[in-house]
C-alpha positions as a Markdown table, in Angstrom:
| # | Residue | x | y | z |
|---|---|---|---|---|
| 1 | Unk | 34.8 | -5.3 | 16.3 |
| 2 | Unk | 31.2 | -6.5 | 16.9 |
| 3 | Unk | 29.9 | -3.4 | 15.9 |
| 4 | Unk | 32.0 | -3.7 | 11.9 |
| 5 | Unk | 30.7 | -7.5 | 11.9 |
| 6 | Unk | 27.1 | -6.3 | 12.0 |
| 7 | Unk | 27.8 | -3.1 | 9.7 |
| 8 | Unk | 29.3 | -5.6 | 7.3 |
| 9 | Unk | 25.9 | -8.4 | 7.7 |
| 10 | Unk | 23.8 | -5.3 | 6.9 |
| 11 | Unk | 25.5 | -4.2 | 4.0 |
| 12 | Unk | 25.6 | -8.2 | 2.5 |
| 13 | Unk | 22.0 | -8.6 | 3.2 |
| 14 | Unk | 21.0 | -7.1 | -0.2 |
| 15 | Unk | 24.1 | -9.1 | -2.4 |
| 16 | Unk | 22.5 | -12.4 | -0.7 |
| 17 | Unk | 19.5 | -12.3 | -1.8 |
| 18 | Unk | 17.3 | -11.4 | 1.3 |
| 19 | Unk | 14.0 | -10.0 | 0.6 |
| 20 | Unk | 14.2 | -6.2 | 1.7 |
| 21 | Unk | 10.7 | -3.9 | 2.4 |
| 22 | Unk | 10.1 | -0.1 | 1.5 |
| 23 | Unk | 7.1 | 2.0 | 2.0 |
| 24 | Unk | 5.7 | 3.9 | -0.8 |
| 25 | Unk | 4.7 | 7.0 | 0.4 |
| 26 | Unk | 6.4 | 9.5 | 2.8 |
| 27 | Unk | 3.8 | 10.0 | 5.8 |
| 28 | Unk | 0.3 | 8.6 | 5.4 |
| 29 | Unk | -0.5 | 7.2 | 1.8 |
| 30 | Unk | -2.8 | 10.0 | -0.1 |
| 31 | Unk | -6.7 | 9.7 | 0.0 |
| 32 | Unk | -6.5 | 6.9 | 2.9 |
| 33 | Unk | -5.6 | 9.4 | 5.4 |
| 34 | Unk | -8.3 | 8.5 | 8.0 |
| 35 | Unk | -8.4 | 5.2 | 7.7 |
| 36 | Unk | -8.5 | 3.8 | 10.9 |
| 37 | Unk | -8.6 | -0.8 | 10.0 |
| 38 | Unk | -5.7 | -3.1 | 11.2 |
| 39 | Unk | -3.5 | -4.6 | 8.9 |
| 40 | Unk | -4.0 | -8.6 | 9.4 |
| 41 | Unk | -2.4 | -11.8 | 8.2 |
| 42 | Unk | -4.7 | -14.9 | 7.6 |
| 43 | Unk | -2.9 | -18.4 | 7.1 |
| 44 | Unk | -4.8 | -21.3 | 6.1 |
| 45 | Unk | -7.3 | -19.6 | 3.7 |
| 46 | Unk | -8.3 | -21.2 | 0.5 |
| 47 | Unk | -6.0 | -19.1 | -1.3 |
| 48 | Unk | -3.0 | -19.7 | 1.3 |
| 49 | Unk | -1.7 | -16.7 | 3.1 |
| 50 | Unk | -3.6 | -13.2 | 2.5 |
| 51 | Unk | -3.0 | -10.0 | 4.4 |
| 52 | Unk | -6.3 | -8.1 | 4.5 |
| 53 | Unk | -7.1 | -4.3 | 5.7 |
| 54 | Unk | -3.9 | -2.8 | 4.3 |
| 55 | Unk | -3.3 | 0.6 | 5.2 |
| 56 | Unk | 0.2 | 1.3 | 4.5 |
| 57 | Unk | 1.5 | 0.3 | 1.1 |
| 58 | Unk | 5.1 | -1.2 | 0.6 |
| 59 | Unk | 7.0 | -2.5 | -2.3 |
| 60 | Unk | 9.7 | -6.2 | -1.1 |
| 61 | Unk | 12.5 | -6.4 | -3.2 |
| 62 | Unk | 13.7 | -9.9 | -4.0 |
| 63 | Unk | 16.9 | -9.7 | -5.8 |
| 64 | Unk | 19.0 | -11.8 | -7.9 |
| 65 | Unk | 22.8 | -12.8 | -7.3 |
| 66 | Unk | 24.7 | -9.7 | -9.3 |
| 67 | Unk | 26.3 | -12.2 | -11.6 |
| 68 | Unk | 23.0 | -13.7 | -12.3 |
| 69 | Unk | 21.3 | -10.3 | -12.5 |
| 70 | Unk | 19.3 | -9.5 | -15.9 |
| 71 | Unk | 18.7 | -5.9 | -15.2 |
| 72 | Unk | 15.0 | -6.7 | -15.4 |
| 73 | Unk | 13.0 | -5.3 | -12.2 |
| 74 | Unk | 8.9 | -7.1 | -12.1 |
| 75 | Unk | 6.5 | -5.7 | -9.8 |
| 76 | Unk | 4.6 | -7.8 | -8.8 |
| 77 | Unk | 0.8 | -7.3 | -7.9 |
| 78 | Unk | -1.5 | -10.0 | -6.1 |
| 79 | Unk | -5.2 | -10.7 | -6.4 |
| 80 | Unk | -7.6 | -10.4 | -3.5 |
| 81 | Unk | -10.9 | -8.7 | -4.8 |
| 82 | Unk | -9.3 | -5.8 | -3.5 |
| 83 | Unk | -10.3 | -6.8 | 0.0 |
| 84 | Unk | -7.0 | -9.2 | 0.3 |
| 85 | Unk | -3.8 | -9.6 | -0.9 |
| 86 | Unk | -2.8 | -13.8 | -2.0 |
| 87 | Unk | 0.5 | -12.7 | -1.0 |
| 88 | Unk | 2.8 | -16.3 | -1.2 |
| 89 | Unk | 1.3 | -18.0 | -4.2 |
| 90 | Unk | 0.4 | -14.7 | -6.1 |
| 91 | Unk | 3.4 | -12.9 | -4.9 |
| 92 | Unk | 5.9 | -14.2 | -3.1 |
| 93 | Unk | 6.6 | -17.6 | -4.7 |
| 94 | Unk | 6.0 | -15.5 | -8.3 |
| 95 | Unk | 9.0 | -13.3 | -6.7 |
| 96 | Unk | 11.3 | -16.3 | -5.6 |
| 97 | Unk | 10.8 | -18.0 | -9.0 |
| 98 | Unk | 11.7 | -14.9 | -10.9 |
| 99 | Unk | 15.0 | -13.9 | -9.0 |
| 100 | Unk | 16.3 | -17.5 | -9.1 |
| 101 | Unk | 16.2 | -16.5 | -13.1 |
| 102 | Unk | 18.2 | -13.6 | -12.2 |
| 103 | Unk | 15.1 | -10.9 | -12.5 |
| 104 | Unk | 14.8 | -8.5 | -9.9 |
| 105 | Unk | 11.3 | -9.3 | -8.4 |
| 106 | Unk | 9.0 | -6.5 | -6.2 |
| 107 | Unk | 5.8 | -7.5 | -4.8 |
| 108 | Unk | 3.5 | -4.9 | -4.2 |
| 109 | Unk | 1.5 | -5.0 | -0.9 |
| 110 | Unk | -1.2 | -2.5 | -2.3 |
| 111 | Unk | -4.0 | -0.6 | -0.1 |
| 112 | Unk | -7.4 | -2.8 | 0.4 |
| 113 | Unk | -10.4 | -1.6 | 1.6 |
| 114 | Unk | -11.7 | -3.1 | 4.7 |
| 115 | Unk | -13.1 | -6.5 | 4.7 |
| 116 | Unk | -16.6 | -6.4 | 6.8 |
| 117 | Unk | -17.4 | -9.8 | 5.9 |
| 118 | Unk | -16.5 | -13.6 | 5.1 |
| 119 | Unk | -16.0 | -14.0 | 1.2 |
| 120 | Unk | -16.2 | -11.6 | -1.3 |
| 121 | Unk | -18.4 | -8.1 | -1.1 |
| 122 | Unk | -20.0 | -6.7 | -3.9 |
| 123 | Unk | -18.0 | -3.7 | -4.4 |
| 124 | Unk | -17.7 | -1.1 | -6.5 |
| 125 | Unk | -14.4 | -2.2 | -8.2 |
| 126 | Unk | -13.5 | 1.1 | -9.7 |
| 127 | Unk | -13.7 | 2.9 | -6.4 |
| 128 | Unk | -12.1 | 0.1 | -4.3 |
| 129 | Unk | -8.9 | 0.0 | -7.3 |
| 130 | Unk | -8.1 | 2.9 | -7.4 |
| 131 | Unk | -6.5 | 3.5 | -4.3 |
| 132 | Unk | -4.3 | 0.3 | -4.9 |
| 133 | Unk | -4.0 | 1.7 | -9.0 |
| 134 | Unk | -2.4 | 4.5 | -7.3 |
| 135 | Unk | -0.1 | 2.5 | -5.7 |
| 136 | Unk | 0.9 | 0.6 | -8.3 |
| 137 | Unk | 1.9 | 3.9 | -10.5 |
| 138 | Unk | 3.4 | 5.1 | -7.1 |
| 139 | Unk | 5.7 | 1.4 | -7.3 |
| 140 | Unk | 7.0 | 2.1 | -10.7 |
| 141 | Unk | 8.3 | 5.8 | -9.6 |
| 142 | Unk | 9.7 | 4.0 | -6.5 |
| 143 | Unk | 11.7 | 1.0 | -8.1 |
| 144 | Unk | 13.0 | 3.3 | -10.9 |
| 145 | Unk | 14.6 | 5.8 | -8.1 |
| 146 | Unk | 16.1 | 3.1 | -7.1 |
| 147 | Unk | 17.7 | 1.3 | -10.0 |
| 148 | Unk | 20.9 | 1.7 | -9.5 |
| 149 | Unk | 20.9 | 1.0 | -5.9 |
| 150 | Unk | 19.0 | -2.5 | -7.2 |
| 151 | Unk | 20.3 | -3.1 | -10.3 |
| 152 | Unk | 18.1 | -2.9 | -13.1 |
| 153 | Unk | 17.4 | -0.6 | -15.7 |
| 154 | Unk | 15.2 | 2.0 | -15.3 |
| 155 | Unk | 13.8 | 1.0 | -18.8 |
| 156 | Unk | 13.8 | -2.4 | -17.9 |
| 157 | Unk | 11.1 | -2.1 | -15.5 |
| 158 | Unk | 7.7 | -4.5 | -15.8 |
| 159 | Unk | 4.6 | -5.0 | -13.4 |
| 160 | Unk | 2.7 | -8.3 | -13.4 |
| 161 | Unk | -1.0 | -8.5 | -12.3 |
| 162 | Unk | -3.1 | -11.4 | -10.8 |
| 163 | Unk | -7.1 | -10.7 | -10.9 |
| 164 | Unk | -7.5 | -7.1 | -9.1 |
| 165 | Unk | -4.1 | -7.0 | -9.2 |
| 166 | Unk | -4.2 | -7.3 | -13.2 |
| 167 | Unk | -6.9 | -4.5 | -12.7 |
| 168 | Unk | -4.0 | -2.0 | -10.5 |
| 169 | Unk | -1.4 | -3.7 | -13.5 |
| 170 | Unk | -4.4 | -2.1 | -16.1 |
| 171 | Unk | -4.1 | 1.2 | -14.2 |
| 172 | Unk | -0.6 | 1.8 | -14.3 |
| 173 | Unk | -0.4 | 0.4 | -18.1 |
| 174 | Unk | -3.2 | 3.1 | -19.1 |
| 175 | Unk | -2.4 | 5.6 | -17.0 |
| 176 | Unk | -2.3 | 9.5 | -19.0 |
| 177 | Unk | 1.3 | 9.8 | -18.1 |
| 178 | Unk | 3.2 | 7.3 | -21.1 |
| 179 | Unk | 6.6 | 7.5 | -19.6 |
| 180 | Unk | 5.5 | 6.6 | -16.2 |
| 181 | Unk | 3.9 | 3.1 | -17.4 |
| 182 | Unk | 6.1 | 0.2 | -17.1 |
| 183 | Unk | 7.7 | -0.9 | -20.3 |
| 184 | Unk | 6.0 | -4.4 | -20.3 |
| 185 | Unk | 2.8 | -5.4 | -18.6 |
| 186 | Unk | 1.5 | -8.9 | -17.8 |
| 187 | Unk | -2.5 | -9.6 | -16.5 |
| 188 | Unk | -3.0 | -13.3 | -15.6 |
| 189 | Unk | -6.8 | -14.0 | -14.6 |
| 190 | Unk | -8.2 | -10.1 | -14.8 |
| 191 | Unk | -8.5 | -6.7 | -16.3 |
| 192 | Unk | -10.4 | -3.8 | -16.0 |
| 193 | Unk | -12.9 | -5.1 | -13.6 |
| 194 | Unk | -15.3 | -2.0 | -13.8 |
| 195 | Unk | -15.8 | 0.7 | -16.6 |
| 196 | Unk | -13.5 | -0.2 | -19.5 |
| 197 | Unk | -11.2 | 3.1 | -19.9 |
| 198 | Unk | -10.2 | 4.4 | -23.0 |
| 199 | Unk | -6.9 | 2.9 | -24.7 |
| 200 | Unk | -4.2 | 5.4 | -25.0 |
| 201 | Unk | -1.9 | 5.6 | -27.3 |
| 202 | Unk | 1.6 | 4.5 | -27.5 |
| 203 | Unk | 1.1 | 1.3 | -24.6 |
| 204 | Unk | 4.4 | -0.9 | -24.2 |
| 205 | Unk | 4.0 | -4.8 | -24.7 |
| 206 | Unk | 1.3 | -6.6 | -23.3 |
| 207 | Unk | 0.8 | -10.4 | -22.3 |
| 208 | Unk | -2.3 | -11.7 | -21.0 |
| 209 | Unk | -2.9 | -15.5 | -19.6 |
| 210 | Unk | -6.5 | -17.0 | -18.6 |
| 211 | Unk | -8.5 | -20.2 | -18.6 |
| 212 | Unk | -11.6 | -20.6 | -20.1 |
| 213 | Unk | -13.5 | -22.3 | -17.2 |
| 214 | Unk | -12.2 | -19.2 | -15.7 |
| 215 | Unk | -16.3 | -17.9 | -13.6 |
| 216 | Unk | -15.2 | -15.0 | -12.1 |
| 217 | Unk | -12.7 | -13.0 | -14.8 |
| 218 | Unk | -13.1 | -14.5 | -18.2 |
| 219 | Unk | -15.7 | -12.2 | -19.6 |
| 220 | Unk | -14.0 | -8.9 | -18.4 |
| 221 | Unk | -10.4 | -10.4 | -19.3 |
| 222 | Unk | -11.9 | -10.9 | -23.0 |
| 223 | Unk | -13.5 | -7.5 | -22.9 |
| 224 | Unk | -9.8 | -6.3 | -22.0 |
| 225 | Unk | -8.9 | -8.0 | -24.7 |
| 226 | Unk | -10.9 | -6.9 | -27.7 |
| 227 | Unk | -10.6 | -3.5 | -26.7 |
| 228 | Unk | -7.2 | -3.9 | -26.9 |
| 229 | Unk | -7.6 | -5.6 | -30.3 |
| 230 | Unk | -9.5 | -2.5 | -31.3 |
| 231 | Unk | -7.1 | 0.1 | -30.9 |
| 232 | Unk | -5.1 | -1.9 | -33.1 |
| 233 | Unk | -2.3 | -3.6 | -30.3 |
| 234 | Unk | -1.1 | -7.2 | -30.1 |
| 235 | Unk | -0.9 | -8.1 | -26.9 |
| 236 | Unk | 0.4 | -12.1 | -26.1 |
| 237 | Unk | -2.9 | -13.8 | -25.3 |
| 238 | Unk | -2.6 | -17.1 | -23.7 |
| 239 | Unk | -5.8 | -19.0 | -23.3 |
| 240 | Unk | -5.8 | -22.5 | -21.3 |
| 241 | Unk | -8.8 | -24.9 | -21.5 |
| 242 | Unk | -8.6 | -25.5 | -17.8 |
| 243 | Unk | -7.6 | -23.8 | -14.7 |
| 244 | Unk | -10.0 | -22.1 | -13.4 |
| 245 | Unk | -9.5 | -18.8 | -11.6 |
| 246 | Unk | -6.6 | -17.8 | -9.3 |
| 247 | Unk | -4.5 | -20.6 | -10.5 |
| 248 | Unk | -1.3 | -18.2 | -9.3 |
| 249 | Unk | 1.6 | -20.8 | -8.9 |
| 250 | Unk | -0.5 | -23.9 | -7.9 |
| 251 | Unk | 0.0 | -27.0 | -9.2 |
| 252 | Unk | -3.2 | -28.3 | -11.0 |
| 253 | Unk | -2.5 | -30.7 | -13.5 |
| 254 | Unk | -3.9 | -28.3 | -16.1 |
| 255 | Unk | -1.9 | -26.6 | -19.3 |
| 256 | Unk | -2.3 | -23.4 | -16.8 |
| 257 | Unk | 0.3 | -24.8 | -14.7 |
| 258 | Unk | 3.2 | -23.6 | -16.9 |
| 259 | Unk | 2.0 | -19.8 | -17.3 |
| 260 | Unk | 5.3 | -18.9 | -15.7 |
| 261 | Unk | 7.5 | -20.7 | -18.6 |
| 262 | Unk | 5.3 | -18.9 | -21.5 |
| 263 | Unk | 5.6 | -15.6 | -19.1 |
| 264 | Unk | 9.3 | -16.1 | -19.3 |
| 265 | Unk | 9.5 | -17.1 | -22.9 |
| 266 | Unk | 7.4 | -13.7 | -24.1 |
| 267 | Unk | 9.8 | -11.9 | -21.3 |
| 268 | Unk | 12.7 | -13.5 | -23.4 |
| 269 | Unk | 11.4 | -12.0 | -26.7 |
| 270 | Unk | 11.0 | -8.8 | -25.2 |
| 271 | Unk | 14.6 | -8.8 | -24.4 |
| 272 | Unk | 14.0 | -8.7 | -20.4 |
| 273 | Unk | 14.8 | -11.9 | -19.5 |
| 274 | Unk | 18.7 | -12.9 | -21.1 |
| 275 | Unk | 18.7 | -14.2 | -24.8 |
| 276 | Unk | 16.6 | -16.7 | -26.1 |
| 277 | Unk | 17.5 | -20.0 | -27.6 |
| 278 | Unk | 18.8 | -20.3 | -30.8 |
| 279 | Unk | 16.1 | -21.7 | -33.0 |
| 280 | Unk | 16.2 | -25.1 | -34.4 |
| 281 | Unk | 17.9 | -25.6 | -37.9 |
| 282 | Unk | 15.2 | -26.9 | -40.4 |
């Protein structure tokens, strides 16, 4: 009888809403083979908790009651100069506030090169992406295998980016392959953080949120931007006078605070997040 009772647990785990972990890739992850670092968890940091020297990627599903459920799926990508991962106010609380709104969030714990030093290296940023880019692509494949199993639509499938996360977000929104990019994209705080790739054709919705006092990702986010511009797409731009960089979910007392609501209003529009309101009689 003990042994159905815990048969029965298991199988309720997912309907509950209990965060449940894959990996992405069968074996080693490809190109990091050698890699020999330790995966770590800091607590405390000024950014809260990070994970630095990731060597195996995995995708944490947080999803919402099934009456409650959208069929959206998000995938979620933190910041970390790609030397950390900001993985509860960049990921995990993005994830929590998401599936209490009845989307099916995924935070991606990306591959990081390894952190040598105390702050951030100068790194080539192309080089150091494109391992967690090819995770990111590899996260889209993953959470569309498993629709069904957790209940979204395998057209209903989005990945939101914070700093070099918005840069592995860039990767899989331009990658060559058109239906293998997610079918909306978000970038809050960064972009392309290296050589500006072309812009292909055929790109689903954007939205892109920064602040102008923003030091470390304002000029490449506006780069982003115009080149987006230039190849004649609209993407959602949302620029607040205040917030700096790496706002996440952070309470500041800025107009950046509520980058989540205008997130979920554009998601709304985009008809990924249940219908909008009715708009106000004149």
């Amino acid at each position: 009888m003990w042994r159905m009772l815990m048969v029965a647990l298991i199988l309720l785990v997912p309907l509950c809403g209990y965060p449940q972990t894959v990996t992405l890739w069968p074996g080693k992850a490809p190109g990091s083979e050698q890699w020999t670092q330790k995966e770590k968890v800091e607590q405390g940091t000024p950014i809260g908790t990070v994970i630095i020297n990731v060597v195996t990627p995995t995708l944490t599903a947080y999803l919402p009651e099934p009456g409650k459920a959208t069929g959206t799926g998000i995938i979620i990508a933190p910041g970390g100069a790609f030397v950390a991962l900001a993985i509860d106010h960049e990921g995990n609380e993005v994830a929590r506030w998401l599936q209490s709104r009845g989307i099916a969030a995924f935070v991606l714990k990306y591959r990081t090169v390894e952190k040598r030093q105390e702050g951030i290296p100068d790194l080539d940023m192309d080089e150091a992406g494109k391992y967690g880019i090819a995770d990111g692509i590899q996260a889209i494949k993953i959470v569309r295998q498993h629709a069904a199993e957790w209940g979204v639509s395998p057209d209903k499938i989005g990945m939101l980016g914070f700093s070099a996360g918005a840069m592995v977000t860039s990767g899989a929104l331009l990658q060559p392959d058109a239906a293998a990019r997610p079918n909306v994209a978000a970038l809050i705080y960064g972009s392309p953080f290296g050589v500006m790739p072309a812009i292909p054709a055929r790109l689903p919705p954007v939205f892109m949120a920064w602040a102008q006092d923003d030091p470390v990702a304002a000029d490449a986010v506006v780069k982003f931007y115009a080149a987006l511009k230039a190849a004649r797409y609209k993407p959602e731009a949302h620029i607040y006078s205040a917030g700096g960089h790496g706002f996440g979910m952070r309470k500041q007392g800025t107009s950046s605070d509520h980058w989540m609501d205008d997130f979920y209003n554009w998601l709304q529009v985009q008809g990924m997040a249940g219908k909008p309101p009715a708009p106000h009689a004149p």
